[in-house]
ZABAVEX-742009 format. One record per residue (C-alpha): residue number from 0; x negated, y, z negated. Coordinates in steps of 0.001 Angstrom, whole numbers. Example, Ala and Ser with C-alpha at 12.3 -4.5 7.8 and 13.67 -1.06 7.14 Angstrom:
BEGIN
> seq/px/py/pz
> 0/-12300/-4500/-7800
> 1/-13670/-1060/-7140
//
This chain:
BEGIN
> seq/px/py/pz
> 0/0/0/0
> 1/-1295/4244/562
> 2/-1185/6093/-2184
> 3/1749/7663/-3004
> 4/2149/11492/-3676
> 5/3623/12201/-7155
> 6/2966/15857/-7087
> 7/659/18583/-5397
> 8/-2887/17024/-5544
> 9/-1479/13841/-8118
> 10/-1848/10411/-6211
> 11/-728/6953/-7132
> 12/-2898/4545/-6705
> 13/-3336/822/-7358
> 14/-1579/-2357/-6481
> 15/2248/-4247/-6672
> 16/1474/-7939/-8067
> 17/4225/-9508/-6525
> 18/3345/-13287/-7376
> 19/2146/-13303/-10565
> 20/3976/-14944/-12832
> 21/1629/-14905/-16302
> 22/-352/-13006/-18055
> 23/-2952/-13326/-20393
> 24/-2600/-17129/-19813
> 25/429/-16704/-21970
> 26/3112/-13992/-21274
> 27/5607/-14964/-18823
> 28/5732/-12379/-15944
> 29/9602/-13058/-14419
> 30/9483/-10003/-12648
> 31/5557/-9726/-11491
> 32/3760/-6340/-12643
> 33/1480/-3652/-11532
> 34/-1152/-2139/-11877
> 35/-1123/1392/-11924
> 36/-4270/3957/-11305
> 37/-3980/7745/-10318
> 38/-6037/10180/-8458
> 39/-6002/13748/-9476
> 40/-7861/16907/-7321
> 41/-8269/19397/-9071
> 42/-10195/22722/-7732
> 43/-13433/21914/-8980
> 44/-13550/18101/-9922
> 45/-11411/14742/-8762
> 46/-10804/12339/-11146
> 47/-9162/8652/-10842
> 48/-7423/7903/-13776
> 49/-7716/3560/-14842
> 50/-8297/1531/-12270
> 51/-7229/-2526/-11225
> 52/-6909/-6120/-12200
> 53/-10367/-7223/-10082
> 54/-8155/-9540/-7935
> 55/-6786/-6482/-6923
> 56/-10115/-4343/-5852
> 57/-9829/-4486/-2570
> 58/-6781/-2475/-2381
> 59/-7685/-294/-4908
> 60/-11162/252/-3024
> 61/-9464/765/754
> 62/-6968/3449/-1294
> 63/-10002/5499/-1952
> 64/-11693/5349/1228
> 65/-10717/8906/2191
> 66/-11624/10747/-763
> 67/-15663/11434/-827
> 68/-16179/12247/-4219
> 69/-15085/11017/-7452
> 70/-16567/13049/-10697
> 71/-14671/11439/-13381
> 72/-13051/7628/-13834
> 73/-10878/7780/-17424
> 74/-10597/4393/-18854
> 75/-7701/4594/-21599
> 76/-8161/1176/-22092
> 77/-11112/-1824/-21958
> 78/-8277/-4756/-20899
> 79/-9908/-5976/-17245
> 80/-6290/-5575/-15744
> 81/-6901/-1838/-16319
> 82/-11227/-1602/-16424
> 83/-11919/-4429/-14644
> 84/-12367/-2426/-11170
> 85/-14654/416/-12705
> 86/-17972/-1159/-11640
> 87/-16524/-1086/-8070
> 88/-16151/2185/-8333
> 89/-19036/3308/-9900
> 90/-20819/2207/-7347
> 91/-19236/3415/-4850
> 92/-19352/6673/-6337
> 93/-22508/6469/-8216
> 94/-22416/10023/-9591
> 95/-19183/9733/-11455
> 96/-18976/9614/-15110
> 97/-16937/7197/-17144
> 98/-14305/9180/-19693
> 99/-13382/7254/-22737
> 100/-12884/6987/-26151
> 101/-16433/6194/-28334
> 102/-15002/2893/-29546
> 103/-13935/1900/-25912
> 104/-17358/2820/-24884
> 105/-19010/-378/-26311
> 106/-15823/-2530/-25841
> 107/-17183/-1960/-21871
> 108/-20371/-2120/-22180
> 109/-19837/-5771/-23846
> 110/-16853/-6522/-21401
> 111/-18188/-5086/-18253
> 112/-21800/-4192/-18464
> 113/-21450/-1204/-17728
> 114/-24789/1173/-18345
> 115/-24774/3282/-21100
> 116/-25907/6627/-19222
> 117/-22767/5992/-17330
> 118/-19952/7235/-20403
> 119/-18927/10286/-21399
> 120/-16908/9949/-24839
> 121/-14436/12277/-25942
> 122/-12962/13129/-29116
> 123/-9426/13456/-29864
> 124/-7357/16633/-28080
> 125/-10703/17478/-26690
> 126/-10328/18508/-23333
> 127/-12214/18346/-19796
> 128/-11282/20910/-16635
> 129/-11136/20033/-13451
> 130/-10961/23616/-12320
> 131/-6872/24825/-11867
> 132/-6136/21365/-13458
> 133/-6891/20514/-17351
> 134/-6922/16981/-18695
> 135/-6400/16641/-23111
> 136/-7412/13498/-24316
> 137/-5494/11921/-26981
> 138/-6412/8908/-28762
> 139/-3702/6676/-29754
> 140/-5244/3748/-31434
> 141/-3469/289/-31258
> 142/-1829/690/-28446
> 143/-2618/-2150/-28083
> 144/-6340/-2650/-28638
> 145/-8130/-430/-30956
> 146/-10280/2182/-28739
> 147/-6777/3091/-26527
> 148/-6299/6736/-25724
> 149/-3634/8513/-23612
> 150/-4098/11316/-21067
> 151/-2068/14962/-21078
> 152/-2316/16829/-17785
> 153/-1654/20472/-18948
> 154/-820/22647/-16074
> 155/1747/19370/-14469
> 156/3027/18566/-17688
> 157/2371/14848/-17320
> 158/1184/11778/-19770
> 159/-720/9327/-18301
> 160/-21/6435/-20870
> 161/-1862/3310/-19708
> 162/76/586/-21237
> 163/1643/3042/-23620
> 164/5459/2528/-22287
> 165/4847/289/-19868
> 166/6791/-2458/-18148
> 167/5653/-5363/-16244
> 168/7960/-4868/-12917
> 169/6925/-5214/-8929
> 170/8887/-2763/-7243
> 171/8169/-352/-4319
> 172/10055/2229/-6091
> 173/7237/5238/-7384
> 174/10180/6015/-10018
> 175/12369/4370/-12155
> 176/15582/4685/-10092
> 177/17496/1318/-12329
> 178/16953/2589/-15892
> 179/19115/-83/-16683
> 180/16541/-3311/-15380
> 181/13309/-832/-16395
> 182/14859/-821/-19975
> 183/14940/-4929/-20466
> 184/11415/-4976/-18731
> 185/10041/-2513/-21296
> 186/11451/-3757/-24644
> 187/10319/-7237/-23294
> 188/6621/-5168/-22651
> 189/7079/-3834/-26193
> 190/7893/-7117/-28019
> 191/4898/-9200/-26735
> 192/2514/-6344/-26759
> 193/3274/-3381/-28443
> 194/5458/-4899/-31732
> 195/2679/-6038/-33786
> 196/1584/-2583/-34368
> 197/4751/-386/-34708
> 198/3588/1209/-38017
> 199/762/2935/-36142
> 200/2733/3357/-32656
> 201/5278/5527/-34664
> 202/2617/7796/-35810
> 203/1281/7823/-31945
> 204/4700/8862/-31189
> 205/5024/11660/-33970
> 206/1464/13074/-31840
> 207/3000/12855/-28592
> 208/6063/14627/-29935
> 209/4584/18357/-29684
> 210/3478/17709/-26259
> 211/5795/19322/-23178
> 212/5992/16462/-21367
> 213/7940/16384/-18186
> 214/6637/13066/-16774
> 215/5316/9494/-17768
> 216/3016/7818/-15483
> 217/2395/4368/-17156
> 218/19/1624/-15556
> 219/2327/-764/-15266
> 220/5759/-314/-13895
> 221/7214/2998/-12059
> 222/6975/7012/-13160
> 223/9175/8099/-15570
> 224/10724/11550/-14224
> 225/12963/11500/-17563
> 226/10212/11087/-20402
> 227/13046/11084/-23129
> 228/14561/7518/-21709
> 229/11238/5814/-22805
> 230/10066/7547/-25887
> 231/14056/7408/-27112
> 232/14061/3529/-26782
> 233/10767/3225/-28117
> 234/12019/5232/-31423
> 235/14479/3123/-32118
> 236/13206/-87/-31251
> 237/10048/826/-33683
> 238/12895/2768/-36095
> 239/16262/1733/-35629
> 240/17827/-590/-38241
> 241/17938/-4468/-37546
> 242/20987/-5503/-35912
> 243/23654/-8156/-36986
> 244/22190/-10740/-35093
> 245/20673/-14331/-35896
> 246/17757/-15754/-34327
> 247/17911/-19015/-33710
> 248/14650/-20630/-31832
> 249/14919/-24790/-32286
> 250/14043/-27665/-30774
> 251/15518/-31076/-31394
> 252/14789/-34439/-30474
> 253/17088/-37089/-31268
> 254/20419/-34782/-31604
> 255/20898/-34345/-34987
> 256/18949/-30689/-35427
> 257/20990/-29816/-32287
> 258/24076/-30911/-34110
> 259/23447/-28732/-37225
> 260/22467/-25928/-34740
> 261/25724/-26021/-32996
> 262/27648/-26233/-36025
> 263/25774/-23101/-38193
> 264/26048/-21130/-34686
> 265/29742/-21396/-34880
> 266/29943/-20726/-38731
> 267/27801/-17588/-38081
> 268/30128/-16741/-34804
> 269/33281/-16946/-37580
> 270/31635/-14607/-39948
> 271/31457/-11727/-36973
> 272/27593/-12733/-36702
> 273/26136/-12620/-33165
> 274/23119/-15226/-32758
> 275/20610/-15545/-29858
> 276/19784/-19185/-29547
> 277/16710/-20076/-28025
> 278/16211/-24230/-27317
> 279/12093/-23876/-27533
> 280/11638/-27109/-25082
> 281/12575/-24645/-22571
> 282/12774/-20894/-23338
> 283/10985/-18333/-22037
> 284/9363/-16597/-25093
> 285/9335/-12881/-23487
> 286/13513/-13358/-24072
> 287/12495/-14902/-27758
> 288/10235/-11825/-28345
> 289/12991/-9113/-27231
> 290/15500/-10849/-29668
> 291/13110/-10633/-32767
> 292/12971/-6437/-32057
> 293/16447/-6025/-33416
> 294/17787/-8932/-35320
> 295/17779/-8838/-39088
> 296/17713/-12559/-39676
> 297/15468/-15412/-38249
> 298/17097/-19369/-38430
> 299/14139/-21542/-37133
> 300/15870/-24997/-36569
> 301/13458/-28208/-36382
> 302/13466/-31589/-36798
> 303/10676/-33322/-38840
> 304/7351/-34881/-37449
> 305/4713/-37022/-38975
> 306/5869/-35053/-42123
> 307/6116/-31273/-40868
> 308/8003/-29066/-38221
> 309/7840/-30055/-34594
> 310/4862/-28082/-33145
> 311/7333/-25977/-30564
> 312/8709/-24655/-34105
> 313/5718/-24379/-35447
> 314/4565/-21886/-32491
> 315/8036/-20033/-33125
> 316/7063/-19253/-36724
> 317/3407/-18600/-35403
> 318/4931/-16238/-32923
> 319/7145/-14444/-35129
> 320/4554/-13956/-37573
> 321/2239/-12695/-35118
> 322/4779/-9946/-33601
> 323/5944/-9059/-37022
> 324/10169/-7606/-36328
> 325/11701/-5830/-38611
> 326/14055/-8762/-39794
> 327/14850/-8841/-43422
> 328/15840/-12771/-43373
> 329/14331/-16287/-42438
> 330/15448/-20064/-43281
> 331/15317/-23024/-41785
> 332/17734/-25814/-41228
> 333/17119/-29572/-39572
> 334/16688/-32825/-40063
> 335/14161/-35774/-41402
> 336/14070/-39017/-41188
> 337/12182/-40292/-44117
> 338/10589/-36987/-45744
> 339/8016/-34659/-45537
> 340/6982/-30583/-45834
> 341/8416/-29111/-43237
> 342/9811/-26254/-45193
> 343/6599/-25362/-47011
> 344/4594/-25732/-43781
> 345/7305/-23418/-42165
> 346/7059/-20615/-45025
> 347/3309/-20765/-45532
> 348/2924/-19749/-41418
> 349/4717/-16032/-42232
> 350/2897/-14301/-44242
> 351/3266/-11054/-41965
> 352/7229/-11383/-42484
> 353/8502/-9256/-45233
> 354/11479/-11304/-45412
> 355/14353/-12698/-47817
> 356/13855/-16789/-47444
> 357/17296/-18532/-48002
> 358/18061/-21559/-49081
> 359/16766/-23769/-46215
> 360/19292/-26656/-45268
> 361/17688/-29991/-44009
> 362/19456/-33222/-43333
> 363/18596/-36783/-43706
> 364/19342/-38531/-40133
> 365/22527/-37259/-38682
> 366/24470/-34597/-40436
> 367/26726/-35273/-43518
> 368/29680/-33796/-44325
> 369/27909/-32036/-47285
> 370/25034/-30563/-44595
> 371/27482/-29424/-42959
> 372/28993/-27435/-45762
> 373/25618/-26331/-46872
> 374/25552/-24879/-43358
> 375/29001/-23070/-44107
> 376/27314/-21526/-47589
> 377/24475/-20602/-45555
> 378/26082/-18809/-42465
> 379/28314/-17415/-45527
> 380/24816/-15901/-47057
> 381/23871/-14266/-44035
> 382/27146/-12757/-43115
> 383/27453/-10720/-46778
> 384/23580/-10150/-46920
> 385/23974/-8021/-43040
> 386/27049/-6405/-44763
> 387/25453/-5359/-47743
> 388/23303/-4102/-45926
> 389/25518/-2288/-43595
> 390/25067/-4446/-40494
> 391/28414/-5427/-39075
//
């Protein structure tokens, strides 16, 4: 693809990863991604702004052919899907300087290689002019890694953000035009990337908030022309209260977890509880992680074996404890054939969770007409802890 005009002098850059459907060897990509540089001319100095997965050079590279000099490269973030292209570039513009934060610096250097003389490393709102055109640097740690900065342009009023309010989509549109499909790709972006570290992203957001900022221009996904969409959803998915909403990742492997599942889901249903239900055999964990952002109570459901969880559940409490929601509630219902510790194995494996544990119901071999009762009492629980705490 040519690069793309945003405004006068402000290029997209970069590629549209149509195919790929993983990332990181672990997030699910349904939708494919991008990866997002820019190219800004000022007066006196041009500077490209991130750069490309390295699969993904070659486009990047025949982009730039027309432009003969490059001063500055910013790198907001070491990741390779952002950095990974810099050496190209360097080299073909050997008299460019690398921008970036001073902990980024020797992220790349390890990462990359990249020689020292190379860097230039700024300091937070410090600033660098291009001539008519003036770039503030603002370091936003944690977002995801720890050396991640942002980028203000002054005089256009736009944030470059890096993966700050991104969202893995391949589209050719330069924009978000389908706020509604951006909006599922971005909390699904936030839960597997951004979640773990909400306490600091709010205070990146409270920084951001004095900034005039009339665009977003993210490196992955499309240009957001109305800033407030993004930074309103990220608010509340980072803010917001949890939700009245269950849940429930399982797996089961003889029936009789999936029994008690069906059963508690239709107690909770009763009670005016909504539950997202997530068989872990099969579910794609980017729709697990965008459940966990709002729901105040987590139900892992597992039968037992060779005396603990099932290892899918075990990765679902592994997962939730690494992306750390805001839920207020866990237990854990199934089944066991002869015994075992699959409760305490369960519980030790979230310590991140600042959570409520309930009563955990587990049956011996199929469901009894007392587990099934105990899975009445525990819906019950649920229903008037979420009212208590206002969730209905």
């Amino acid at each position: 693809m040519k690069p793309r005009k945003i405004r006068d002098r402000i290029y997209w850059m970069g590629s549209v990863d149509w195919d790929r459907r993983l990332f990181d060897s672990l997030i699910p990509l349904p939708d494919g991604t991008s990866y997002n540089a820019y190219l800004i001319e000022g007066s006196e100095k041009t500077v490209l702004v991130d750069t490309v997965d390295p699969p993904m050079a070659e486009e990047l590279l025949s982009q730039l052919q027309g432009v003969p000099k490059i001063d500055y490269v910013i790198s907001h973030h070491a990741e390779q899907d952002h950095s990974g292209t810099i050496p190209q570039v360097l080299e073909k513009y050997p008299g460019a300087k690398l921008i970036t934060t001073p902990k980024a610096k020797g992220m790349l250097i390890d990462l990359l290689r990249i020689p020292e003389e190379c860097f230039i490393t700024v300091k937070d709102a410090e600033t660098v002019s291009l001539g008519d055109k003036t770039l503030k640097f603002i370091h936003t740690p944690w977002v995801h890694w720890p050396e991640t900065m942002v980028t203000y342009l002054e005089e256009d009023r736009i944030l470059f953000s890096c993966d700050f309010f991104g969202s893995h989509i391949a589209t050719t549109d330069l924009y978000v035009t389908d706020e509604g499909r951006v909006y599922e790709a971005a909390k699904r972006y936030y839960a597997e990337i951004m979640m773990p570290f909400r306490k600091v992203i709010e205070k990146n957001l409270e920084k951001l908030a004095s900034y005039d900022i009339e665009m977003i221009a993210p490196s992955h996904g499309p240009i957001y022309p109305r800033p407030s969409f993004i930074i309103d959803a990220y608010r509340n998915w980072i803010l917001g209260p949890p939700l009245n909403t269950v849940v429930l990742p399982y797996v089961s492997m003889h029936e009789s977890t999936r029994r008690m599942v069906d059963y508690f889901v239709s107690a909770l249903v009763e009670r005016g509880v909504r539950v997202e239900q997530f068989n872990l055999a099969v579910t794609d964990i980017g729709k697990l992680a965008m459940a966990l952002v709002d729901a105040a109570t987590i139900v892992i459901g597992t039968p037992t074996i060779l005396g603990g969880p099932h290892p899918y559940a075990a990765y679902g409490a592994f997962l939730a404890n690494a992306l750390r929601p805001k839920a207020k509630f866990l237990s854990i219902i199934g089944s066991y054939g002869w015994g075992g510790k699959t409760v305490n194995v369960l519980a030790g494996m979230i310590p991140n969770l600042k959570v409520e544990v309930i009563e955990p119901v587990l049956a011996k071999g199929l469901p009894s007409e007392n587990d099934l009762k105990a899975l009445e009492n525990l819906a019950e629980t649920i229903a008037t802890k979420h009212k208590k705490h206002g969730m209905e």
